[in-house]
PyMOL Python script that loads the backbone (N, CA, C, O; Angstrom):
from pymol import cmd

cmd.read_pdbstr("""\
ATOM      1  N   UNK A   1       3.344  -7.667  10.341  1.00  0.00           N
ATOM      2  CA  UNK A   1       4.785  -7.667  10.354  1.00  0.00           C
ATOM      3  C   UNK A   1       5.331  -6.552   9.463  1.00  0.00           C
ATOM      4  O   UNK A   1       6.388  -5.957   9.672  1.00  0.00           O
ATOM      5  N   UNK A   2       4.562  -6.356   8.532  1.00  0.00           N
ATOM      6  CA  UNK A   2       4.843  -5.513   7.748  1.00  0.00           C
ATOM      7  C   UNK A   2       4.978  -3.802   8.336  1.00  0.00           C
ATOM      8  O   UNK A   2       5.852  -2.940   8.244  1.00  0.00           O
ATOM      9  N   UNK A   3       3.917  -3.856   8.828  1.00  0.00           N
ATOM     10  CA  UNK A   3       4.001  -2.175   9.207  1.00  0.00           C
ATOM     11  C   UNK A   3       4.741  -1.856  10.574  1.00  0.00           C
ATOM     12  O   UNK A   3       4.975  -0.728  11.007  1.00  0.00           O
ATOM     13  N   UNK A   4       5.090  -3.160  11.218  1.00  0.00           N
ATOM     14  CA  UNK A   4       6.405  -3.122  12.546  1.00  0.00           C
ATOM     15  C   UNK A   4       7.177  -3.026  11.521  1.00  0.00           C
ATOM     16  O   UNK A   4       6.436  -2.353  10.805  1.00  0.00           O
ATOM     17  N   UNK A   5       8.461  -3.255  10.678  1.00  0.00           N
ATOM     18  CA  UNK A   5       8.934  -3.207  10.213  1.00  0.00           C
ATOM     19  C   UNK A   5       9.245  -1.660   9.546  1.00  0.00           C
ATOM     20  O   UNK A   5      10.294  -1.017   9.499  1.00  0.00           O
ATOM     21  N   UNK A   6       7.926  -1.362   9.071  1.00  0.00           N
ATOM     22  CA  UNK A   6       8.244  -0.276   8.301  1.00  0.00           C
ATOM     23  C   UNK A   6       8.201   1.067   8.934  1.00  0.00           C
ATOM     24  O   UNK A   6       8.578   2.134   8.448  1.00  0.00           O
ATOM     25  N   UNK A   7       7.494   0.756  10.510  1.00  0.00           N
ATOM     26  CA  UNK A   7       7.399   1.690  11.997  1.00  0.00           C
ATOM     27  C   UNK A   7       8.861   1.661  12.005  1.00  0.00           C
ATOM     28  O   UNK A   7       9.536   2.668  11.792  1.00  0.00           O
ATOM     29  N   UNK A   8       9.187   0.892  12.169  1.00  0.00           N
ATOM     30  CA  UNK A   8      10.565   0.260  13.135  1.00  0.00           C
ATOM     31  C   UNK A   8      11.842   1.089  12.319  1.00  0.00           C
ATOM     32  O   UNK A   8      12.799   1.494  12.978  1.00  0.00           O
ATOM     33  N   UNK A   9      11.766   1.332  10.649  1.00  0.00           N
ATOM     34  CA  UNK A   9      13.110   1.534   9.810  1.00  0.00           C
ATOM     35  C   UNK A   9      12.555   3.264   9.847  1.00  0.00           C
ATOM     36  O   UNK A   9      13.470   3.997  10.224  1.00  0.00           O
ATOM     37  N   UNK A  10      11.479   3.883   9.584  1.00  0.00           N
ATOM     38  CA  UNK A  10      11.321   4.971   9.655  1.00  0.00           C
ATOM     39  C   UNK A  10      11.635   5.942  10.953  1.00  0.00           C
ATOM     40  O   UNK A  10      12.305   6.966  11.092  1.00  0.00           O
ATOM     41  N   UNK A  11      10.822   5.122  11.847  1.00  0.00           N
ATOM     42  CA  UNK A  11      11.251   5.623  13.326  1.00  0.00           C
ATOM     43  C   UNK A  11      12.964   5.950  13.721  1.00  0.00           C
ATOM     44  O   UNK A  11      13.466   6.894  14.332  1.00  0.00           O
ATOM     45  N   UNK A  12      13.616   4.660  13.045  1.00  0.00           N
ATOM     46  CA  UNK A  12      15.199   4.792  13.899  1.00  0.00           C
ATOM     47  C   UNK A  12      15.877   6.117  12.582  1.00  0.00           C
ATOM     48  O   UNK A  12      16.777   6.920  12.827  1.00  0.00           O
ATOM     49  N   UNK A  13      15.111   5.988  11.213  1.00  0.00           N
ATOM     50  CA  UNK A  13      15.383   6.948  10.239  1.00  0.00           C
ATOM     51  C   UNK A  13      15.309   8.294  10.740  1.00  0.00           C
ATOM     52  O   UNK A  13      16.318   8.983  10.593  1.00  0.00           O
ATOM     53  N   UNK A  14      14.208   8.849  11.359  1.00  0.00           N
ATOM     54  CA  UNK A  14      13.934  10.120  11.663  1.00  0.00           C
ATOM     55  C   UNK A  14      14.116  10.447  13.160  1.00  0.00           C
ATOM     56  O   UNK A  14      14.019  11.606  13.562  1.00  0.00           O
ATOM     57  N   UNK A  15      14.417   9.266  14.092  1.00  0.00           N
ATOM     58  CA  UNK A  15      15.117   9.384  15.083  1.00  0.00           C
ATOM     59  C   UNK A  15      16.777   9.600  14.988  1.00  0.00           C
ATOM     60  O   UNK A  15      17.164  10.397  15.843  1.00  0.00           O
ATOM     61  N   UNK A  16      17.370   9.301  14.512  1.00  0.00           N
ATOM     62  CA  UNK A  16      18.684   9.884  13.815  1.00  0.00           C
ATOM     63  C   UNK A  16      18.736  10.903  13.600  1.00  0.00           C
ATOM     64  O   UNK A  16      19.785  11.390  14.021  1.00  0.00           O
ATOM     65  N   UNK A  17      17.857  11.854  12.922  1.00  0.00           N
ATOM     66  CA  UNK A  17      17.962  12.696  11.901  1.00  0.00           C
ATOM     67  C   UNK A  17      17.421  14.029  12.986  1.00  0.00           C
ATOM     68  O   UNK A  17      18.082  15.038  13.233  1.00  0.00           O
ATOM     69  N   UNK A  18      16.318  13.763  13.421  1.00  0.00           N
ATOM     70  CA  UNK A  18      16.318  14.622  14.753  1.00  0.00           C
ATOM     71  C   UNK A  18      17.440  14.433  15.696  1.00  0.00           C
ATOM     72  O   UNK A  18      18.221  15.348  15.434  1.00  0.00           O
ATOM     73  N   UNK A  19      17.728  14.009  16.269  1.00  0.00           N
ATOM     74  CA  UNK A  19      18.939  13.793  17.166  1.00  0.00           C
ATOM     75  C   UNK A  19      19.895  14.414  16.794  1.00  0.00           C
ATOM     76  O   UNK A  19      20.248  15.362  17.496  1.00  0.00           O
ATOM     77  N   UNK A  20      20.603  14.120  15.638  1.00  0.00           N
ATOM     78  CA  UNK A  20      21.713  14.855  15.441  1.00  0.00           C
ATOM     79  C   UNK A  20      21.422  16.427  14.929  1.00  0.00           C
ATOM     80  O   UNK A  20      22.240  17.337  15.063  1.00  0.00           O
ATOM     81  N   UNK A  21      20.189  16.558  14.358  1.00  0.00           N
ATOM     82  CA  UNK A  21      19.575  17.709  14.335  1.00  0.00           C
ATOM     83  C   UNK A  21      20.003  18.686  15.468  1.00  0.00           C
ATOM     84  O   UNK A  21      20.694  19.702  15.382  1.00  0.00           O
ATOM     85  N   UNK A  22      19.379  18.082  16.615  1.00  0.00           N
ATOM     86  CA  UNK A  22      19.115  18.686  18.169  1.00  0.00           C
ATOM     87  C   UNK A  22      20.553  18.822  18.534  1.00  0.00           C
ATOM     88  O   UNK A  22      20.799  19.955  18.949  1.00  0.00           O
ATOM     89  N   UNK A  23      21.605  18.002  18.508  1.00  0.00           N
ATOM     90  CA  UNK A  23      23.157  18.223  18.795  1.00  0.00           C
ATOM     91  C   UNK A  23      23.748  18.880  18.461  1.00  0.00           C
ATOM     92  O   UNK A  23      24.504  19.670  19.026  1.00  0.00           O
ATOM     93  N   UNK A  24      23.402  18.586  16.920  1.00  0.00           N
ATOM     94  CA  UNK A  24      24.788  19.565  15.947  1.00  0.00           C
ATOM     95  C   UNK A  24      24.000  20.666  15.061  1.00  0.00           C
ATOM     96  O   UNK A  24      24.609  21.039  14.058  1.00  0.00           O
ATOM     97  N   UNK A  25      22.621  21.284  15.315  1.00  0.00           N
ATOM     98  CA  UNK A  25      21.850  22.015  14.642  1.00  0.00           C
ATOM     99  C   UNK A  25      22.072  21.763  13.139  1.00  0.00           C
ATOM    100  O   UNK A  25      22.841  20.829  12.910  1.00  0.00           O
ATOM    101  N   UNK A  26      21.464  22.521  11.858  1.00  0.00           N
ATOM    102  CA  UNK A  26      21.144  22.597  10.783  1.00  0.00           C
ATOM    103  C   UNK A  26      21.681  23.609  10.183  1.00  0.00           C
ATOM    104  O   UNK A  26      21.496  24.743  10.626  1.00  0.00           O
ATOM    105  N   UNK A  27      22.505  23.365   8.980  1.00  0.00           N
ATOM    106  CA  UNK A  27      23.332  24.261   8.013  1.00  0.00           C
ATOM    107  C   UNK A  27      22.080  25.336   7.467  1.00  0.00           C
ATOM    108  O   UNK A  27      20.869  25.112   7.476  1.00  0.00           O
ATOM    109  N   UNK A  28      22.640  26.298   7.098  1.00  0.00           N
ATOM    110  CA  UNK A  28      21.281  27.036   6.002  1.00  0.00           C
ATOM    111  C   UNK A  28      21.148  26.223   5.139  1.00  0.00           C
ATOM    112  O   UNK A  28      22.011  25.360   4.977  1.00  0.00           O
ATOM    113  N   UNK A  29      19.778  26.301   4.185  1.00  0.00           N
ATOM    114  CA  UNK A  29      19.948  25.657   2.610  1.00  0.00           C
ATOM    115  C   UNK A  29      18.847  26.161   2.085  1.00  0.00           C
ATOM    116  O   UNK A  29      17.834  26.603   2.626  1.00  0.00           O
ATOM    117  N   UNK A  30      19.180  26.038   0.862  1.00  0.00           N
ATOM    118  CA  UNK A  30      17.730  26.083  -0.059  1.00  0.00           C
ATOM    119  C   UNK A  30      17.829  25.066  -0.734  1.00  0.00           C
ATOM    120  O   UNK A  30      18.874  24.613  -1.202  1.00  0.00           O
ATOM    121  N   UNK A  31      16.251  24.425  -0.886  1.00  0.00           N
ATOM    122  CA  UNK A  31      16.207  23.137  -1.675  1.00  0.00           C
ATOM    123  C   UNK A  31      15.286  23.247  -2.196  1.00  0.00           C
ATOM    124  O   UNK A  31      14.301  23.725  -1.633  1.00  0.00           O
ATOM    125  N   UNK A  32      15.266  22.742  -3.785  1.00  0.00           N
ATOM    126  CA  UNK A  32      14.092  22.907  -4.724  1.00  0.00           C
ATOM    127  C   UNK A  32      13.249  21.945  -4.730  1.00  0.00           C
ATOM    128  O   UNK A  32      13.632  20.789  -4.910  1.00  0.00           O
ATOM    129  N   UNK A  33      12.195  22.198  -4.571  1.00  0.00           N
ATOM    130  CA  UNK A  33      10.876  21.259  -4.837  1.00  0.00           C
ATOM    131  C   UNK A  33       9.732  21.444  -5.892  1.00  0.00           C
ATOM    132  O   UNK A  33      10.084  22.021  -6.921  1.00  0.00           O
ATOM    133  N   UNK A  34       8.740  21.148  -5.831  1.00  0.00           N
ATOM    134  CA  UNK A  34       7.945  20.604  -6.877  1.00  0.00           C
ATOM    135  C   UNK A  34       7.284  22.281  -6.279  1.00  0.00           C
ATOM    136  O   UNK A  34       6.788  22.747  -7.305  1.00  0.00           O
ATOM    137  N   UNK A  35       7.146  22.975  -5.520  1.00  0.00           N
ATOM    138  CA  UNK A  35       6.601  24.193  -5.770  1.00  0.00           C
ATOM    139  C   UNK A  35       7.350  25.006  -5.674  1.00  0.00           C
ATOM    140  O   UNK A  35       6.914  26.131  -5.428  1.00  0.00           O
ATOM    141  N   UNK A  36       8.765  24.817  -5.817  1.00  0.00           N
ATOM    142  CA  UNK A  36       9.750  25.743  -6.105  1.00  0.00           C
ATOM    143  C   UNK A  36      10.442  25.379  -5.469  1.00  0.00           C
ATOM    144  O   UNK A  36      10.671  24.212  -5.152  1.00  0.00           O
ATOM    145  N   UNK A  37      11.416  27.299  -4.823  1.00  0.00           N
ATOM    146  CA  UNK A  37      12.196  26.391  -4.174  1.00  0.00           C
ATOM    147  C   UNK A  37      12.058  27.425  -3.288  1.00  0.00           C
ATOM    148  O   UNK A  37      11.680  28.554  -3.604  1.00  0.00           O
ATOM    149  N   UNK A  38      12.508  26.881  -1.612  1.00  0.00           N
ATOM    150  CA  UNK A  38      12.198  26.639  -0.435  1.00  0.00           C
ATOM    151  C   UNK A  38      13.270  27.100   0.780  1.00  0.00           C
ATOM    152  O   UNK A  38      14.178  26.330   1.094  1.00  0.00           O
ATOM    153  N   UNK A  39      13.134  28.196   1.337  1.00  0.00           N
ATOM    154  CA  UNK A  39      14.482  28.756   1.990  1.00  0.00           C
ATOM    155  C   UNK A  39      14.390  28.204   3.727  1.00  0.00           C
ATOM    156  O   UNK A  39      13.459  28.431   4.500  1.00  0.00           O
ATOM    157  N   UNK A  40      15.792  27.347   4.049  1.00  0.00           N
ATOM    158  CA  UNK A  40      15.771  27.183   5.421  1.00  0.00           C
ATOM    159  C   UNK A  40      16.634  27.381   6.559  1.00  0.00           C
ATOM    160  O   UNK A  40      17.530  26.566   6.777  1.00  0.00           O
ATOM    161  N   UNK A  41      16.437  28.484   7.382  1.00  0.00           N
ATOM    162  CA  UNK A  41      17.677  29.291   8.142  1.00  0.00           C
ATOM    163  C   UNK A  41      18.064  28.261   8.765  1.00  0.00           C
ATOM    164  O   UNK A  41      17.848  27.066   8.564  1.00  0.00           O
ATOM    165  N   UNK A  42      18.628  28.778   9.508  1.00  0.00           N
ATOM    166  CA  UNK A  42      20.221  28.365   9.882  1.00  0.00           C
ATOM    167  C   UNK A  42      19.840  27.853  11.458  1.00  0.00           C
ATOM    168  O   UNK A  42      19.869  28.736  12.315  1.00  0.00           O
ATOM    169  N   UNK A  43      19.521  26.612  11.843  1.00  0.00           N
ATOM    170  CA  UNK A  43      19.068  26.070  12.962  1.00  0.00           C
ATOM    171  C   UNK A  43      20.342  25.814  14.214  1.00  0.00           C
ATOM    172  O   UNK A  43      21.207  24.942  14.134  1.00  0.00           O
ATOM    173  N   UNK A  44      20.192  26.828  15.372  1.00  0.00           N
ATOM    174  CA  UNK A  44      20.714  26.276  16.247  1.00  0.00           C
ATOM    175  C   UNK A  44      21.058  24.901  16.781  1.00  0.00           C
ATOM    176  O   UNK A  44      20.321  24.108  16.193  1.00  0.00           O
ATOM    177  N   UNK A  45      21.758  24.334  17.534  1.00  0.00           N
ATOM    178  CA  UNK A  45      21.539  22.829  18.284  1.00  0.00           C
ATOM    179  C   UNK A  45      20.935  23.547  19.746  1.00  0.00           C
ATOM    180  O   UNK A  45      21.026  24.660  20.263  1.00  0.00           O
ATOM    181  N   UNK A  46      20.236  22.177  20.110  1.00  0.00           N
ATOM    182  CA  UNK A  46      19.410  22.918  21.222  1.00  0.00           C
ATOM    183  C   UNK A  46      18.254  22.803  20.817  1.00  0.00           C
ATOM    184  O   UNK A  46      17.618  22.816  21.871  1.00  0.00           O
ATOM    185  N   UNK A  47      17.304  22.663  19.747  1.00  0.00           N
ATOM    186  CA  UNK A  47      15.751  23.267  19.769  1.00  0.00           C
ATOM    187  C   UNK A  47      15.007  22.765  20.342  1.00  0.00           C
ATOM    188  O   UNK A  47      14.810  21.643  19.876  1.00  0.00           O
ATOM    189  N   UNK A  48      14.305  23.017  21.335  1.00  0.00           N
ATOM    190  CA  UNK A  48      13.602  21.951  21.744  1.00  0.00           C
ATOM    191  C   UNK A  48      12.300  21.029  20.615  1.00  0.00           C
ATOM    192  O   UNK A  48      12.145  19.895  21.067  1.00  0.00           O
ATOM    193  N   UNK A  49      11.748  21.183  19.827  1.00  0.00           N
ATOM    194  CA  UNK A  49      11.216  20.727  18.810  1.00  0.00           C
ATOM    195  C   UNK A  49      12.186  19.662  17.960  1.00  0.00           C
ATOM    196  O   UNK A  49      11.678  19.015  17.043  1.00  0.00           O
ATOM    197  N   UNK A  50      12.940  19.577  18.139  1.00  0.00           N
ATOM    198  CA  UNK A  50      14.023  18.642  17.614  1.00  0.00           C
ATOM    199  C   UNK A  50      14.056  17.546  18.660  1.00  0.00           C
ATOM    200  O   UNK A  50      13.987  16.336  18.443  1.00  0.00           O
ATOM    201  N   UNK A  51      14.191  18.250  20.003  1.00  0.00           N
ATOM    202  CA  UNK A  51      14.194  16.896  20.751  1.00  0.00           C
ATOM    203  C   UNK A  51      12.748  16.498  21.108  1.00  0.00           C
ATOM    204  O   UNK A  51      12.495  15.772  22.069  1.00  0.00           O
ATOM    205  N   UNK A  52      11.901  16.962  20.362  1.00  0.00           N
ATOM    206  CA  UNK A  52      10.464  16.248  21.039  1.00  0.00           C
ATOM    207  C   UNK A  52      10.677  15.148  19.519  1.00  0.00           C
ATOM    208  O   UNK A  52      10.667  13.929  19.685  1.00  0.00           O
ATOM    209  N   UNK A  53      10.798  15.546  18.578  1.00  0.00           N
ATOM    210  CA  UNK A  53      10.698  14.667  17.765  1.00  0.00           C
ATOM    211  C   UNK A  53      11.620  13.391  17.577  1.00  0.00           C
ATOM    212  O   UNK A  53      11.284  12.409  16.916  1.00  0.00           O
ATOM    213  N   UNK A  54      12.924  13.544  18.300  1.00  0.00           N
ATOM    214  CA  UNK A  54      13.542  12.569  18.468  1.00  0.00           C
ATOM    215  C   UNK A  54      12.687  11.855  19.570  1.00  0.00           C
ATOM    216  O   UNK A  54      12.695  10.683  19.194  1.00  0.00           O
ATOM    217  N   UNK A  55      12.031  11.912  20.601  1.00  0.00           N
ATOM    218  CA  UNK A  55      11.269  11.375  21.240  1.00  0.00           C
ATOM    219  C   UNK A  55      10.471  10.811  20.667  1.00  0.00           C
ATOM    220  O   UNK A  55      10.694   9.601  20.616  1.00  0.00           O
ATOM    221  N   UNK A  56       9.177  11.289  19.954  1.00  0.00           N
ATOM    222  CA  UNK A  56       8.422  10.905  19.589  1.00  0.00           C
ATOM    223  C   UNK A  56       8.931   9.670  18.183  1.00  0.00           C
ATOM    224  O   UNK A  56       8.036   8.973  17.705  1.00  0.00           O
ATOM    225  N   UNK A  57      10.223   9.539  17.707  1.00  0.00           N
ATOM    226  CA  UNK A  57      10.458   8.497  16.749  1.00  0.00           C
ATOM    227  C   UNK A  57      10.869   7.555  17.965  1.00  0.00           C
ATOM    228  O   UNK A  57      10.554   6.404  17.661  1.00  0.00           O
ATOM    229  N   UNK A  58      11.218   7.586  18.719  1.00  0.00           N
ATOM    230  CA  UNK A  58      11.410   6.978  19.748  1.00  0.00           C
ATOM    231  C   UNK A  58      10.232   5.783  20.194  1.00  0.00           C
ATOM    232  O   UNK A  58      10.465   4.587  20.372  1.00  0.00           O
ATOM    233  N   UNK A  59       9.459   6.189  20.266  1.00  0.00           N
ATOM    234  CA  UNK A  59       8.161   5.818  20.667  1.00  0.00           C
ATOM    235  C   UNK A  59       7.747   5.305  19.147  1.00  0.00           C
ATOM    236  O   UNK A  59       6.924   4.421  19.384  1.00  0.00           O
ATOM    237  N   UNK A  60       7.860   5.380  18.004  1.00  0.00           N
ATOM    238  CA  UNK A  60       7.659   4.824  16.892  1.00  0.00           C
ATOM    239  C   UNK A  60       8.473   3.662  16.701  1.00  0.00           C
ATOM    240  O   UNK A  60       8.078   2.563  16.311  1.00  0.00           O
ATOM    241  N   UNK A  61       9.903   4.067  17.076  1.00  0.00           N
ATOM    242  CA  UNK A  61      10.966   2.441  17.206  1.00  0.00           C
ATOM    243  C   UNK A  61      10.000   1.529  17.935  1.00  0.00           C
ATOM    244  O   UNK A  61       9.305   0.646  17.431  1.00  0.00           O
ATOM    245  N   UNK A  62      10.075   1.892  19.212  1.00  0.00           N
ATOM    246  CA  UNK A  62       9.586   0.947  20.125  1.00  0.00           C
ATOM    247  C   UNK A  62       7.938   0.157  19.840  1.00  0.00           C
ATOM    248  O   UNK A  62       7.678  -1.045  19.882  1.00  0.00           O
ATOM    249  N   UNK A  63       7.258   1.007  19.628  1.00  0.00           N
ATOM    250  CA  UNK A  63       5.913   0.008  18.918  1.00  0.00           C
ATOM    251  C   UNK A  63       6.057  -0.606  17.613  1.00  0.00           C
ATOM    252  O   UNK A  63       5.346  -1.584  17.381  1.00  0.00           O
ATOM    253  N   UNK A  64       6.993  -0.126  16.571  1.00  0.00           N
ATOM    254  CA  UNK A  64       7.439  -1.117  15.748  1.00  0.00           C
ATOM    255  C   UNK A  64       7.693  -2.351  15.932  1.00  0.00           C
ATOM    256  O   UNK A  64       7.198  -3.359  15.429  1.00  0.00           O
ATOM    257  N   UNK A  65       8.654  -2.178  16.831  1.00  0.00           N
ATOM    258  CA  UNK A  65       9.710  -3.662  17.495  1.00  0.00           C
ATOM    259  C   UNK A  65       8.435  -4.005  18.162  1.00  0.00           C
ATOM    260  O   UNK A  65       8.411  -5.230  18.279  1.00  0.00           O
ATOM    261  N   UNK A  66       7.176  -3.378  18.738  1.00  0.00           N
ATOM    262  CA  UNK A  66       6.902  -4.166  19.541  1.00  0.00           C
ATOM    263  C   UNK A  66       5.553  -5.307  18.305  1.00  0.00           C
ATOM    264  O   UNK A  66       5.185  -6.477  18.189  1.00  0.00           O
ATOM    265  N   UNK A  67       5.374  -4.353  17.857  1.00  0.00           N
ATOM    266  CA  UNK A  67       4.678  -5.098  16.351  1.00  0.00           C
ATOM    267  C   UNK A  67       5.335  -6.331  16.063  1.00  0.00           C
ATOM    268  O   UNK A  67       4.882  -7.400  16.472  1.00  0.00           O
ATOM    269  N   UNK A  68       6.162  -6.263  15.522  1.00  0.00           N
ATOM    270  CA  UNK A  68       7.260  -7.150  15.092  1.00  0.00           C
ATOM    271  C   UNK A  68       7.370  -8.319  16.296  1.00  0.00           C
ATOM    272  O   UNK A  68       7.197  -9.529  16.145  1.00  0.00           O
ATOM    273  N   UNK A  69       7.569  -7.901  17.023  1.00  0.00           N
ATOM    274  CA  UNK A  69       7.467  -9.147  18.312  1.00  0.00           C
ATOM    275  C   UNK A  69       6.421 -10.180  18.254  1.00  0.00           C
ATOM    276  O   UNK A  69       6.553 -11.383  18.026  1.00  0.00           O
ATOM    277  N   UNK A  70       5.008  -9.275  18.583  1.00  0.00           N
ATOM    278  CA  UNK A  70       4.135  -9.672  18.394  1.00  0.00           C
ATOM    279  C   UNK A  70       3.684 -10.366  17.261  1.00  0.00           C
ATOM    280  O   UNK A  70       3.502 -11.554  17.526  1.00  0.00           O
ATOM    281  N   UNK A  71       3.423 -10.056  16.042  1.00  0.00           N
ATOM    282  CA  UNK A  71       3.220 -10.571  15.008  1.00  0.00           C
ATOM    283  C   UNK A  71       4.332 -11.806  14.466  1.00  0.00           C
ATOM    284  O   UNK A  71       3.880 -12.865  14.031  1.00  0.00           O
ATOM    285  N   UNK A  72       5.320 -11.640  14.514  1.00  0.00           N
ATOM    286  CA  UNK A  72       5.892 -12.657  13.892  1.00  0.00           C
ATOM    287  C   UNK A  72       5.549 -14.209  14.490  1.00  0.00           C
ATOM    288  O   UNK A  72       5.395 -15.117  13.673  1.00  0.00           O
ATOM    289  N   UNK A  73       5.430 -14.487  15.987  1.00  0.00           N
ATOM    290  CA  UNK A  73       5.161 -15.624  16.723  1.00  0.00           C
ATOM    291  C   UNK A  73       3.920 -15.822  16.018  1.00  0.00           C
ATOM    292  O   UNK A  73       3.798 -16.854  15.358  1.00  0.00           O
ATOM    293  N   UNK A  74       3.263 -15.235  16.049  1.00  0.00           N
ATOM    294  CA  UNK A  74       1.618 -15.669  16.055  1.00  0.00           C
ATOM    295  C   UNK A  74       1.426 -15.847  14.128  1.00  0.00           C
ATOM    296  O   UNK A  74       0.364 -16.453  13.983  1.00  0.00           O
ATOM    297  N   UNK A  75       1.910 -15.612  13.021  1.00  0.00           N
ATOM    298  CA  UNK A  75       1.988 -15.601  11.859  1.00  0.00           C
ATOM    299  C   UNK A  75       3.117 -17.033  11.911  1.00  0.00           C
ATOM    300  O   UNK A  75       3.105 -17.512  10.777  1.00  0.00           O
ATOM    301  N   UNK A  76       3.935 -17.740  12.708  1.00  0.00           N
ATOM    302  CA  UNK A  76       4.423 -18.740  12.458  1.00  0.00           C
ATOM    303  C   UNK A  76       3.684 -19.757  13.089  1.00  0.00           C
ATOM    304  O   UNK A  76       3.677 -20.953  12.797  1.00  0.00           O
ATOM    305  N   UNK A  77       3.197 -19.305  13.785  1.00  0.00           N
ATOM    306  CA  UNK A  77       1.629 -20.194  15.216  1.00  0.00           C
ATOM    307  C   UNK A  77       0.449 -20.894  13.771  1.00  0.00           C
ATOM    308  O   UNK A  77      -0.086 -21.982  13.556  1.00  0.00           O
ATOM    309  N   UNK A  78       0.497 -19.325  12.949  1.00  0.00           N
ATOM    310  CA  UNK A  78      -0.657 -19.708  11.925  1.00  0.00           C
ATOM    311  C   UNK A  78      -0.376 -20.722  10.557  1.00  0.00           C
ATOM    312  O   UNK A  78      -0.904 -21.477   9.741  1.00  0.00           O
ATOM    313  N   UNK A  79       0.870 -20.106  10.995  1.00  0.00           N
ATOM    314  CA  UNK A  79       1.392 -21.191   9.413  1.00  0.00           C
ATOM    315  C   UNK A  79       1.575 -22.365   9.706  1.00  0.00           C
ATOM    316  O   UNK A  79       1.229 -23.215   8.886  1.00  0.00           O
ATOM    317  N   UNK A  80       2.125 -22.734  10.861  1.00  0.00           N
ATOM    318  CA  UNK A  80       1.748 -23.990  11.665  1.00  0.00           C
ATOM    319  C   UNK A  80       0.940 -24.885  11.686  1.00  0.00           C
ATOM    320  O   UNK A  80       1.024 -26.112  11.629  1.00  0.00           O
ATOM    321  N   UNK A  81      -0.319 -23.779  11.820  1.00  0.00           N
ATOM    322  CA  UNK A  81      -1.617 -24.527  11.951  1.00  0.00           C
ATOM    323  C   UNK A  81      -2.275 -24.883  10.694  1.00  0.00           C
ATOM    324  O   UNK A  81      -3.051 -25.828  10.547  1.00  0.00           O
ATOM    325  N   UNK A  82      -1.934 -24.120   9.875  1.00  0.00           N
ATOM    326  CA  UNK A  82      -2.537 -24.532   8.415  1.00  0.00           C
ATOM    327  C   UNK A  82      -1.498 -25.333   8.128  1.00  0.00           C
ATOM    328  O   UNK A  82      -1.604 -26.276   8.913  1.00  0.00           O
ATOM    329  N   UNK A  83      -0.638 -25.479   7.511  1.00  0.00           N
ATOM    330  CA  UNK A  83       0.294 -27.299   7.133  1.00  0.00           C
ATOM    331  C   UNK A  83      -0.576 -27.996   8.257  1.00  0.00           C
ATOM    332  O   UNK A  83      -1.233 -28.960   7.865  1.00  0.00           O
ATOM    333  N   UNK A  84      -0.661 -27.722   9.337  1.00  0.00           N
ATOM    334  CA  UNK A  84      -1.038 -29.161   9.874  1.00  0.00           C
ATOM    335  C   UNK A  84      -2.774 -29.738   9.266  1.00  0.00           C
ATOM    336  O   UNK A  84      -3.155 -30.881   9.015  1.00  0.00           O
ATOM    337  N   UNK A  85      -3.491 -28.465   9.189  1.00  0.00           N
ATOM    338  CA  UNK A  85      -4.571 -28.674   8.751  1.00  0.00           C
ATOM    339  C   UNK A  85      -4.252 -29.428   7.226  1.00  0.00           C
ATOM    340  O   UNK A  85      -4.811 -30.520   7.122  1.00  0.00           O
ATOM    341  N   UNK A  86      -3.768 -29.177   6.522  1.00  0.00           N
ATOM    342  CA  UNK A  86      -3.862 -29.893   5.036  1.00  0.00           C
ATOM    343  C   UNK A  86      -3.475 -31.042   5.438  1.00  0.00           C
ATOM    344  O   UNK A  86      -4.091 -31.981   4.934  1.00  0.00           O
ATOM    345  N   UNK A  87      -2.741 -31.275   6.105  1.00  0.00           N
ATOM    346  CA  UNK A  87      -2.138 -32.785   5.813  1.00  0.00           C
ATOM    347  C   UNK A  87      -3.329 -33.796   6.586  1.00  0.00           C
ATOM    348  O   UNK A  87      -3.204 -35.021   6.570  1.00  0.00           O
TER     349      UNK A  87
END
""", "prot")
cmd.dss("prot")
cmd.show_as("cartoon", "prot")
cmd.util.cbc("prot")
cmd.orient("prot")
């Protein structure tokens, strides 16, 4: 349940983020990091690499949720079965 979940919030995270990427393209920036700092032009809308990756989080939503589907029935099936076993 755990890693549907954490498929599921990352996927719709970076499915967003590509998407609007791919629509409204990318400002210039520079941003500093731990090996300095890091120059990034000025992204059209349109790229196609933007929309594969909105795809591909796409496909990360969806096996999340489908995790999550799956697992949660069968983890309440189990907890089920153990109370019944103790008693």
């Amino acid at each position: 349940m755990i890693a549907g979940g954490a498929m599921l919030l990352v996927g719709a995270l970076m499915g967003i983020f590509s998407y609007t990427a791919y629509t409204a393209g990318n400002p210039e920036r520079i941003l500093d990091g731990f090996e300095g700092r890091t120059y990034y032009p000025k992204e059209a809308p349109g790229s196609p690499g933007r929309k594969l990756q909105a795809y591909i989080s796409l496909a990360t939503v969806s096996i999340g949720a489908l995790l999550l589907v799956v697992s949660a029935p069968v983890y309440l099936i189990g907890r089920r079965l153990r109370q019944a076993a103790e008693e």
